[in-house]
C-alpha positions in Angstrom: 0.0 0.0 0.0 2.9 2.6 0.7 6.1 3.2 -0.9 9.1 5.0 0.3 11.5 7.2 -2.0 15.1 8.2 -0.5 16.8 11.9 -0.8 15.7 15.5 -1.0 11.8 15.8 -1.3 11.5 12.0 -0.5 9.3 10.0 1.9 6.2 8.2 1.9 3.3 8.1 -0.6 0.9 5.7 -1.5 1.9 3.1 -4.0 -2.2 2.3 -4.6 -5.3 5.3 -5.0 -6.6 5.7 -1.2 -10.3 4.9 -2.5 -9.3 1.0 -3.5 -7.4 0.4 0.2 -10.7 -0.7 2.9 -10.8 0.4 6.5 -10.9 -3.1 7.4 -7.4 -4.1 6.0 -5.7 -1.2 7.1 -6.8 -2.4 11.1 -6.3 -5.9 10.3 -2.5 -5.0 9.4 -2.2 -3.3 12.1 -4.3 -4.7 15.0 -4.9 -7.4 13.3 -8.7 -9.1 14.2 -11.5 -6.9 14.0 -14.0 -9.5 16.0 -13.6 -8.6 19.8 -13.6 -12.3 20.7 -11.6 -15.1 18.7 -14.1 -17.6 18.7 -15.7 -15.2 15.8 -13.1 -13.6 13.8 -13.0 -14.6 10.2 -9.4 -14.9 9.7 -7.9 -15.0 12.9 -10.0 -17.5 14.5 -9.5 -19.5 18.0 -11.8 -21.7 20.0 -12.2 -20.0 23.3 -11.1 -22.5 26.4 -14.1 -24.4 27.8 -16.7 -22.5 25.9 -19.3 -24.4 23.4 -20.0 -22.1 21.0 -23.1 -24.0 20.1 -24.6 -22.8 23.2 -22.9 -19.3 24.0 -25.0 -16.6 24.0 -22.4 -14.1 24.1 -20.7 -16.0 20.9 -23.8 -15.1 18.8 -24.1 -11.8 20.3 -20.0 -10.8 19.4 -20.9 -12.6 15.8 -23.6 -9.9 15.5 -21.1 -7.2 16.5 -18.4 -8.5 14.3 -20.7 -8.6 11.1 -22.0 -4.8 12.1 -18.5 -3.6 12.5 -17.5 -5.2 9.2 -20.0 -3.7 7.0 -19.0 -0.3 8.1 -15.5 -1.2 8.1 -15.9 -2.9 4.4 -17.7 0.1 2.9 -15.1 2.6 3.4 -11.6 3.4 2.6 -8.8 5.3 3.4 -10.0 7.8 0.8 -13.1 8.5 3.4 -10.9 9.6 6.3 -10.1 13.1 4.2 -13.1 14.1 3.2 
């Protein structure tokens, strides 16, 4: 996503247009999962010790919250932060 050039009136710039790069991968580089438990994150997912997710009603509640978050998340870009 960035790219760095060296010398006089160097830095960093973006090596891809801001609209195309997704709130949600930016905090996933960074932060990595977006789901506040890891029994539902889509790509970083863990059981939870002695849970049964079957029959955890906070499980389907965070799924709820994950899903939410993400369709926010997936629906705007870095692009959106400027305006």
């Amino acid at each position: 996503m960035l790219d760095s050039k060296k010398g006089k009136g160097g830095g960093y710039f973006f090596k891809v247009d801001p609209s195309s790069i997704k709130m949600a991968k930016i905090i996933r580089l960074i932060d990595g999962p977006i789901a506040m438990l890891p029994c539902v994150s889509l790509y970083f997912y863990e059981r939870c010790k002695n849970c049964n997710e079957k029959h955890c009603g906070l499980h389907d509640v965070m799924v709820q919250v994950r899903d939410a978050t993400l369709s926010i998340l997936e629906n705007r870009t870095l692009a959106d932060l400027r305006d």
